[in-house]
Every structure is written in structure tokens, then in C-alpha cells.
C-alpha positions in Angstrom: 23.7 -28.5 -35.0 25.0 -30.5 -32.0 25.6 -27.3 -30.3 22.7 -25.4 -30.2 20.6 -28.4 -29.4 22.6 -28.4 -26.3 22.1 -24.7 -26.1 18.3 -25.3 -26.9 18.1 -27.8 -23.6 19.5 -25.5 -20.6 17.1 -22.8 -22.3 13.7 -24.6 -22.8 14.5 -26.0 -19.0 14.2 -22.3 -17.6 11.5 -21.1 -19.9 8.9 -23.8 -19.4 9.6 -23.6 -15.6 9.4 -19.7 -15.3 7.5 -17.5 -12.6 3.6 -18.7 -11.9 2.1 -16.7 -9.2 0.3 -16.7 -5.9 -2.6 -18.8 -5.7 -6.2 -19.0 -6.0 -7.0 -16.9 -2.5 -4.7 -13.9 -3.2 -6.3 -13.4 -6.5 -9.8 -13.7 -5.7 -10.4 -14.8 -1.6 -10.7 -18.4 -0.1 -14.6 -19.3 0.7 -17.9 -18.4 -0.7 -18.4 -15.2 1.3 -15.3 -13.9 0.8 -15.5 -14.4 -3.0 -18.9 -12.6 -3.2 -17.6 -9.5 -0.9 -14.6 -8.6 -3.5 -12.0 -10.2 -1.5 -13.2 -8.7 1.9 -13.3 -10.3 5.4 -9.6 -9.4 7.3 -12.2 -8.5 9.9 -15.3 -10.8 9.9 -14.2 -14.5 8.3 -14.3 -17.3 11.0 -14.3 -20.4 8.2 -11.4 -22.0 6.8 -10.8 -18.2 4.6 -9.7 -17.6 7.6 -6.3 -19.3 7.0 -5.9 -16.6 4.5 -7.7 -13.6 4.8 -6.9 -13.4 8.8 -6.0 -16.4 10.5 -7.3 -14.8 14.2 -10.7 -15.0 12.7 -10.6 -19.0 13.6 -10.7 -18.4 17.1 -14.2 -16.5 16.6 -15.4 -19.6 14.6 -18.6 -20.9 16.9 -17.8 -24.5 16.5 -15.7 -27.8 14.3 -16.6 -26.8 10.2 -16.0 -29.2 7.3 -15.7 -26.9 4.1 -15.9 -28.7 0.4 -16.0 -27.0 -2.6 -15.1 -26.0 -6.2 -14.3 -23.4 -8.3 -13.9 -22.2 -11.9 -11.8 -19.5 -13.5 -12.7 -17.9 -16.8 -11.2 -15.1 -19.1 -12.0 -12.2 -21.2 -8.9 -10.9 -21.1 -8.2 -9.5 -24.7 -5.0 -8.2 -25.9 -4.1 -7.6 -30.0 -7.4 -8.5 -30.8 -7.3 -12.3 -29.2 -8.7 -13.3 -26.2 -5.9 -14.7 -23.7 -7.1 -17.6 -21.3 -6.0 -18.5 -17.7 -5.3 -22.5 -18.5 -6.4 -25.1 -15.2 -9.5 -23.2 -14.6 -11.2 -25.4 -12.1 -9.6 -25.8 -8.3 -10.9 -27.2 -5.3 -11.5 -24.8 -2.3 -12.1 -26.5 1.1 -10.4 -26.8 4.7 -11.8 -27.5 8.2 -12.0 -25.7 11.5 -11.7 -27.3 14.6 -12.3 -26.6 18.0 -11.9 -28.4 21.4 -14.6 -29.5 23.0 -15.9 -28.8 26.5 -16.3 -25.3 28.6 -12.1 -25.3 29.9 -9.9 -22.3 29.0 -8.5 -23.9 26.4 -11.6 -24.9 24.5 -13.0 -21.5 24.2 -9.4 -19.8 23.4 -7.6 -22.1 21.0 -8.6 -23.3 17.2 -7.3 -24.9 14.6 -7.8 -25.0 10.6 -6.5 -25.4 7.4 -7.2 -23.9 4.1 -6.5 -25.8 0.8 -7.5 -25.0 -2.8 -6.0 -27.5 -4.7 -6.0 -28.4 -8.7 -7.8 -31.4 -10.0 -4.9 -33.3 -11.6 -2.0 -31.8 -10.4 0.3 -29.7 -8.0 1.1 -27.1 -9.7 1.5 -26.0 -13.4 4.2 -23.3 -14.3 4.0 -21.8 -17.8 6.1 -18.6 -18.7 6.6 -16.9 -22.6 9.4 -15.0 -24.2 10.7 -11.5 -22.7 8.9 -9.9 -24.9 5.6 -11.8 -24.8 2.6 -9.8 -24.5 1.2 -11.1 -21.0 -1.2 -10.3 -18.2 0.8 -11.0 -14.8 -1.6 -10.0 -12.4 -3.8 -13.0 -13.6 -1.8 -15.4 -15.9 -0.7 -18.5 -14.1 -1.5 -17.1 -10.6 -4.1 -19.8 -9.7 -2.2 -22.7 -11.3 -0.8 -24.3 -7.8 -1.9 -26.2 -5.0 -2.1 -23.8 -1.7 -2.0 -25.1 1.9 -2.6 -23.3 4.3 -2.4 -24.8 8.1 -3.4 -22.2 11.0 -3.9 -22.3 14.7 -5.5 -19.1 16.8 -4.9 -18.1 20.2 -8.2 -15.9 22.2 -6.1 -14.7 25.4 -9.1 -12.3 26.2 -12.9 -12.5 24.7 -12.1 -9.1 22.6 -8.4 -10.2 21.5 -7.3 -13.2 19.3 -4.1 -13.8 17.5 -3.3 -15.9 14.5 -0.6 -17.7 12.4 -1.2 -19.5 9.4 2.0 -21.2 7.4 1.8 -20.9 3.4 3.5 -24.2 2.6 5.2 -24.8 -0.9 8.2 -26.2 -2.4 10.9 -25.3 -4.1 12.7 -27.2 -7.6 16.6 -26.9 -7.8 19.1 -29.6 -9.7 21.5 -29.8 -12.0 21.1 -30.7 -16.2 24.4 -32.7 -18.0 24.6 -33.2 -21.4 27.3 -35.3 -22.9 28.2 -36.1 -27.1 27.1 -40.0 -27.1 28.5 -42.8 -29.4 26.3 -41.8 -32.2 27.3 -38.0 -31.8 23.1 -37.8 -30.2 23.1 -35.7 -27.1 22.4 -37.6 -24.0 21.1 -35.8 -21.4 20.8 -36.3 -17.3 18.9 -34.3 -15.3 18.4 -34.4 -11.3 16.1 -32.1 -9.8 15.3 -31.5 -6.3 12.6 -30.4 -4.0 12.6 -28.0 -1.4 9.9 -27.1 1.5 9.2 -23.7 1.4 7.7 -22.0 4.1 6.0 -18.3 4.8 3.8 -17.1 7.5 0.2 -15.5 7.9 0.1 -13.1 10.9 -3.3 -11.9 11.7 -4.6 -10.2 15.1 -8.2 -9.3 15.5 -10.2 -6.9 18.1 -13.8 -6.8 18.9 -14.6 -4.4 22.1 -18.4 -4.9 21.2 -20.5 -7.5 19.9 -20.9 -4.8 16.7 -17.5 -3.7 16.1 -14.7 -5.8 14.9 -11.3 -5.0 13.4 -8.5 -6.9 12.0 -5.3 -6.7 10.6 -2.9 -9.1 8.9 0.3 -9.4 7.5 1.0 -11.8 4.8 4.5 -12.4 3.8 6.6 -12.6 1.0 6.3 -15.9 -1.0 9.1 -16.8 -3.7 10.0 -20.5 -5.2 13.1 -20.1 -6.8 13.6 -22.3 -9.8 17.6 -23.0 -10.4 19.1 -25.0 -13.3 22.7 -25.4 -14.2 23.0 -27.2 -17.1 26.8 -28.8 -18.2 27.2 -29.8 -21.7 30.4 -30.9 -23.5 29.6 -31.6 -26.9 32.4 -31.4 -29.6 34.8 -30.7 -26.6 33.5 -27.5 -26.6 32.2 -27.2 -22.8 29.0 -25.2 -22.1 27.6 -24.2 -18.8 24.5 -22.4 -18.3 22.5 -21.4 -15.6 19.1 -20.5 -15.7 17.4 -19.0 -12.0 13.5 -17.8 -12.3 11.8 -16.8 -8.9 8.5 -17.9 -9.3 5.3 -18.5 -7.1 5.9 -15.1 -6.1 3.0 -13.3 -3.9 4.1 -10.3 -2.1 4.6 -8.6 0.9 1.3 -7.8 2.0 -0.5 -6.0 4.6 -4.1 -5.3 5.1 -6.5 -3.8 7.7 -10.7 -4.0 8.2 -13.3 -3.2 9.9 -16.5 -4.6 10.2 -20.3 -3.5 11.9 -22.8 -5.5 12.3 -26.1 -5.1 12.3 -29.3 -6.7 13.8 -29.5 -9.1 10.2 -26.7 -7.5 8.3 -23.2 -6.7 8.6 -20.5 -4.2 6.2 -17.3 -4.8 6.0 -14.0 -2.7 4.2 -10.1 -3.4 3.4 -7.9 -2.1 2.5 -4.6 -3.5 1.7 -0.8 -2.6 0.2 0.7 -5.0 -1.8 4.3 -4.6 -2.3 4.8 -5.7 -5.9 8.3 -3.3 -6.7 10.7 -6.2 -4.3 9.9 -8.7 -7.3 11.6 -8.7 -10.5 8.9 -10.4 -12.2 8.3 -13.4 -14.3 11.3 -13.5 -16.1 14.1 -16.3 -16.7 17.6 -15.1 -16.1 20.1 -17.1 -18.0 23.8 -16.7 -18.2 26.4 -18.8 -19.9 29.8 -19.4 -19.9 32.3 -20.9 -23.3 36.0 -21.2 -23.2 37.0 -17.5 -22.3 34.3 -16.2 -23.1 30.9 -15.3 -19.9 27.9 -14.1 -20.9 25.4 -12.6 -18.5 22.7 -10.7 -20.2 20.8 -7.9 -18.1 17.1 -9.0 -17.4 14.3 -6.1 -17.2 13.5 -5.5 -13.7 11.6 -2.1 -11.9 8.8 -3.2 -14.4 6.3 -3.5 -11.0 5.3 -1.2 -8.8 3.2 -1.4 -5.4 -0.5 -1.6 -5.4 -3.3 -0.5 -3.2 -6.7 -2.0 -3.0 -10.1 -0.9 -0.9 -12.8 -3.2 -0.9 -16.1 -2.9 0.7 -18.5 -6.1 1.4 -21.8 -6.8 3.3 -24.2 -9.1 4.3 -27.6 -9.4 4.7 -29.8 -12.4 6.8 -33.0 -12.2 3.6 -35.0 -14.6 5.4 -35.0 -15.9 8.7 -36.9 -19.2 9.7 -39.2 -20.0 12.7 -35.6 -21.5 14.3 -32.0 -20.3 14.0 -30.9 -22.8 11.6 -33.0 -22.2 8.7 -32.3 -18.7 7.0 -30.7 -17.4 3.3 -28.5 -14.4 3.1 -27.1 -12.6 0.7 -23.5 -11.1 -0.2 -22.4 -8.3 -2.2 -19.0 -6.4 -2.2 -17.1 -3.8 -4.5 -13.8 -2.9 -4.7 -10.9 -0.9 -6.5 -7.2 -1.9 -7.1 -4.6 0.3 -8.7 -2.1 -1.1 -11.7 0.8 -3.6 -10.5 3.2 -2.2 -13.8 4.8 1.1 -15.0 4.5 2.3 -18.3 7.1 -0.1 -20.3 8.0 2.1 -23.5 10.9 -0.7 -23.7 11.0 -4.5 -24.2 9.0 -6.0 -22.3 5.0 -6.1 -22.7 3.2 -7.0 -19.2 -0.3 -5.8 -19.4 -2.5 -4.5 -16.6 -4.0 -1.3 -15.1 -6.4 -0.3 -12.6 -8.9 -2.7 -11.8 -12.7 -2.9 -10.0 -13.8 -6.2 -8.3 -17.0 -7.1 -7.8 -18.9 -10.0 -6.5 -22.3 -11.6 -5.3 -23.6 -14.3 -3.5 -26.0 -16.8 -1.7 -25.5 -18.9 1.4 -28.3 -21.0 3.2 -28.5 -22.7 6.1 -30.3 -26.1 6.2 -32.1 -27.9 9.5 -30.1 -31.2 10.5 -31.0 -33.0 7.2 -29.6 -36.5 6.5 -25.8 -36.1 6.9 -24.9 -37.4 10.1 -28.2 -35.1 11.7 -25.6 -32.2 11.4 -26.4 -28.5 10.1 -25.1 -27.4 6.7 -24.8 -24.5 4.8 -24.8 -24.1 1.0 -23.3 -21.4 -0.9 -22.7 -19.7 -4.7 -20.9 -17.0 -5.4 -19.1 -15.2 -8.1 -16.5 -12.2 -8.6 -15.7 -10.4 -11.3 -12.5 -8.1 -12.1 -12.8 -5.8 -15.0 -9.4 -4.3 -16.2 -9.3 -1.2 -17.6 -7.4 -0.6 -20.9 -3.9 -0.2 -20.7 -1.7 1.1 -23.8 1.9 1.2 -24.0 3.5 2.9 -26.3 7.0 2.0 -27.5 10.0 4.3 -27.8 12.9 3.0 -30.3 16.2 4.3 -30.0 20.0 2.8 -31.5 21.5 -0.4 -30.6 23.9 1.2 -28.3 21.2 3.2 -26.5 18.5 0.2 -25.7 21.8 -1.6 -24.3 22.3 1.4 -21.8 18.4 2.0 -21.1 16.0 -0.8 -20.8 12.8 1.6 -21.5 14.5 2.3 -25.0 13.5 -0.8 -27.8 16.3 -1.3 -30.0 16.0 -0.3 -34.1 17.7 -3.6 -34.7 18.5 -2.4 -38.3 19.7 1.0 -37.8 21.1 1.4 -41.4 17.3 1.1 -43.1 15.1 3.6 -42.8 12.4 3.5 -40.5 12.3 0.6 -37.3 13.0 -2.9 -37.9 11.8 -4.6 -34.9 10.2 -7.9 -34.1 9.0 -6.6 -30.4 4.8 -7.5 -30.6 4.3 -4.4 -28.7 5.3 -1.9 -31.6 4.2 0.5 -32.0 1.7 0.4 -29.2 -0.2 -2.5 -27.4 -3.5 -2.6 -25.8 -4.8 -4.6 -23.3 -7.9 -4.8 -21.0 -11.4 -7.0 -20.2 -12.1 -8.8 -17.4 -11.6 -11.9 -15.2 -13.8 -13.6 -13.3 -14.4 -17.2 -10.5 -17.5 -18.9 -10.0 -17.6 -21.1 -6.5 -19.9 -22.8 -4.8 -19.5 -24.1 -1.4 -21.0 -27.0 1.3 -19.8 -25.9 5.1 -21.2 -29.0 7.8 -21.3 -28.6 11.5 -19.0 -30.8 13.0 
């Protein structure tokens, strides 16, 4: 009893701190527009999205913006019947853009900003199921952490601007003891520690003419790891485990747009490659080691594959008032993305497929009302991913050959007839239904 309580510790440390996922911009964008253009803007945003979608943009940003915000994250996400929900729902989008004052070199060239969508009550909340567990990676615990994003951007030359943005997280690595105490209780200790982590945004944008602009960005790999080695004697029996996860993981990505504007309207497209096969996925490896004896079981891994994306978004200036600071336009944008998973005729169950994005939106500028006699801007938007059904369908094979092939689920009673298995995928599993944010926005002229 003593000794699998012990064993129970080390492996409800690395379960319960498994792999969460990007953040909120990654999923959906970062600012009103870019939510209600479907994720678009590598070529157009100037506000704190910037920090995200193409940091250079910050250097075409007109003047000093305070952004403020919220934002809501719902689910239809169905799978065996049940509807699965994305737990924290509601974040805080916001960041500020600033720029030097006066007519030098320097003013007109050089910005700063910062993008932040952080959680109500917390820094970030990392939740991760069983091997097995049916689960939907591309949205499950991907918005669940507090992103910052600082940026700075460079204009050498009124058509040329470059941009770096740093996605700043941390890391959690320590060591768990457990020791046999007077009244044979297990006593534990555990010391964790916390890491920076840092990655960069690398944007560069181009506009030879007041109509044209074109961007491109590169956004790079982000992985936590999570590391616990836990060190129980108990019975003098010694027990060591160690239990690694890689979690907050967003991938290598790289995207290009293009953007035209009009006299009131502009129209915008991305597309982007997200390299999802270098990542493992959200699984806890755990090895242990007894008295001559080392376990290390094989985790599934080549369960992801890349995806590719095109979105297309536009704007349009609805009403214009008698002066420049009173008008209302309107965003729309559309987009496709292909599946993140191969078929998985094995073990593990991670549901998603091909994917469209959609999104509206509102933004309207107000005249110098009574906040400081500054300008503001007021925005709603919303986006919606619907996920096509996805069915795998399991194949079941001996003992000996799901140990040799990870696509094959094991008969774990070979001498019955028929297929004894306790896998929640068997036979098949379907998944599909949608996702969706609502934000709304206040931007104020600095």
C-alpha cells in the first residue's frame, strides 16, 4: 500500500503538469481586427497584434496607443456524444504602442510595444489526461497561459521596417523526495524551480506604395519543459522516477501577406506553415528505476503532422464623419487550415481535422470625448472555427505486435474470443464542432 502511494506521487506530479499549448494569439489573433479577419494582418496590423502577428507593423503605427480589453472562449466541441469544454475561458487582451515624439530620425523610425493577454486569476493552468484520453489538442488548454510579448521596430527606409518581438515564459523543473515516516505515512518534499524562457518574433514588412504592403514573419519554436524526479525509499525499497513533459509548445512558424488598400477599404491574405511534426505532443514521459530492475516505456510520438493555413480578411470604412476622427468600419475574414494529426488506428485518441475560420467585426472611432480629450476607438469582434468530423478507426492486433507498432492497439486478452480492450476509442471515435472567441476592445490615442 505504502508503495504505490509513492508510486501514485511521482505519477500524478507529471500528469497534472502535462503539455498546455500556445496561447490565446496563436489560436485566434491578438486585437479586435485581427480576431474578426480569421487570424489575418502579417501585412497590415500596426496595434499592439503587432507583437504577434508581425512585429515590423509597429513602426507603421501613426502614433502612442493604449489597448484594453477582454475576451471569452466557448466550445462546441463534441466527441462520444458529450460536449468537451476549453476551461479559463475569459483572458485579458491589451498592450501599448509607443512612439517618440518630435520630427528627428529616430522618432519617425523606431517604436516600441508590447502585447499581453493575460488570465484573470492566474498565470497559467496546465491540465493533461491519460495516453489514451480522447482529446482535442489543437484547442484544449492552448489559451490557458499568460502571454507577453515585448517588441521594438526599426524603419531604416519609409518602404522597409524590421521587427523583433520576445515571447517570454517560464519554465518548472525540481526534484520530489519521499521518505517512510515514524508512523510508516509517506512524507513528501518537493522543490520546484522556475526558469525564463525565451523565443523570438521576427517580422519584416515592405510597402513600395501607399496601396501595397507585404509582410512576412517568422515565429519560433516555443517549448516549457516540465521535469520531475521523484526519490522515494519506502520499505527500503528505493524508487526513482522521472517524469519530463514538454509543454507550452507552439511551433515553428512562418507566415507571409499581402495587403491592398483601397480608397475606404482594404483586403488582406496569409498564409502560413506551422510545423507541428518537431513536437511529440502532449504526452508525459515517465521512466522508473527499482533495484536491478529500469523501466522506460516508449511514448507515442509522429502522431502530428505540419499544417497549412490561408486566410483572407478585409476592411471596410461604413461611415465616414464630417472630420477624420468620427467613422465605423467593418471586418470580415475567412480562412482554411488543414488537420494537425495523422490517422491514429493505435492508442492514442487526439481529435482534429481540417478546419474553416471565420470572423466579424466593428470598430468606431470616437471625437476627443472625456478621457483626457484624447481619441478612442471601440471594437467587437468574434471568430469562429468549425472542425470537421474526424473518425479514427482502431486496428487491434497481439500483445507482442502493439509492443513493436504503436498504430497496432493491443487485444489485452488474446485467449478470449473477440477484443478485450479498455482504449475509449474502440472501435472507432468521432470528433468534430466548433470553437469560437468573442472580444471586444478600447484603443486611446496617446
Amino acid at each position: 500500500m505504502v508503495r504505490r502511494s509513492a508510486f501514485a506521487l511521482g505519477l500524478s506530479l507529471g500528469l497534472r503538469a502535462a503539455s498546455a499549448l500556445a496561447g490565446y494569439p496563436d489560436v485566434f489573433g491578438l486585437g479586435v481586427e485581427s480576431v474578426a479577419r480569421a487570424g489575418a494582418g502579417v501585412a497590415d496590423s500596426t496595434n499592439f497584434g503587432a507583437a504577434w502577428l508581425n512585429p515590423a507593423g509597429l513602426a507603421f503605427s501613426p502614433g502612442s496607443v493604449l489597448s484594453l480589453g477582454g475576451a471569452f472562449v466557448g466550445s462546441g466541441l463534441v466527441t462520444r456524444g458529450r460536449r468537451v469544454p476549453i476551461e479559463d475561458p475569459f483572458s485579458s487582451p491589451g498592450g501599448l504602442v509607443l512612439r517618440i515624439p518630435g520630427d528627428r530620425w529616430v522618432s519617425r523610425a523606431l517604436a516600441f510595444g508590447i502585447g499581453i493577454n493575460a488570465l484573470p486569476s492566474t498565470l497559467g493552468h496546465i491540465v493533461n489526461g491519460a495516453p489514451d484520453a480522447p482529446m482535442f489538442p489543437y484547442y484544449q488548454n492552448r489559451t490557458q497561459r499568460l502571454v507577453v510579448l515585448p517588441a521594438v521596430a526599426l524603419r531604416p527606409h519609409p518602404m522597409l521596417s524590421l521587427g523583433v518581438a520576445l515571447n517570454y515564459y517560464a519554465s518548472l523543473e525540481g526534484p520530489a523526495e519521499a521518505e517512510e515516516g515514524p508512523l510508516r505515512a509517506v512524507e513528501t518534499t518537493i522543490t520546484q524551480e522556475l526558469r525564463a524562457l525565451t523565443t523570438v518574433v521576427l517580422g519584416v514588412r515592405f510597402e513600395p506604395t501607399a496601396r501595397w504592403s507585404f509582410g512576412a514573419v517568422y515565429r519560433q519554436r516555443f517549448v516549457a519543459p516540465y521535469a520531475v524526479r521523484t526519490r522515494s525509499n519506502v520499505g527500503g525499497i528505493a524508487l526513482d522516477l522521472a517524469v519530463n513533459a514538454e509543454g507550452l509548445a507552439t511551433p515553428d512558424e512562418v507566415a507571409l501577406g499581402a495587403r491592398y488598400r483601397g480608397d475606404r477599404w482594404r483586403l488582406l491574405v496569409d498564409a502560413q506553415w506551422s510545423r507541428w511534426s518537431a513536437w511529440d505532443g502532449p504526452f508525459v514521459r515517465v521512466s522508473a528505476t527499482l533495484p536491478g530492475l529500469a523501466l522506460t516505456p516508449r511514448s507515442p510520438s509522429g502522431r502530428l503532422q505540419d499544417t497549412y493555413a490561408l486566410r483572407l480578411g478585409g476592411s471596410l470604412r461604413a461611415w465616414q464623419g464630417a472630420t477624420d476622427d468620427r467613422w465605423v468600419e467593418l471586418h470580415a475574414g475567412l480562412g482554411v487550415e488543414s488537420s494537425m494529426v495523422h490517422e491514429q488506428p493505435g492508442r492514442t485518441n487526439l481529435l482534429d481535422g481540417p478546419r474553416v475560420l471565420s470572423g466579424a467585426g466593428v470598430t468606431a472611432a470616437v471625437p476627443r470625448p472625456w478621457v483626457w480629450g484624447a481619441r478612442f476607438r471601440v471594437g467587437l469582434a468574434v471568430q469562429v472555427h468549425a472542425l470537421l468530423p474526424v473518425t479514427l478507426t482502431k486496428r487491434v492486433g497481439t500483445p507482442e505486435e502493439a509492443a513493436r507498432d504503436p498504430g497496432v492497439l493491443a487485444d489485452e486478452d488474446a485467449t478470449l474470443p473477440g477484443t478485450q480492450t479498455r482504449n475509449p476509442g474502440y472501435p472507432t471515435l468521432t470528433g468534430g464542432g466548433f470553437a469560437y472567441t468573442i472580444t471586444g476592445g478600447l484603443e486611446i490615442d496617446l
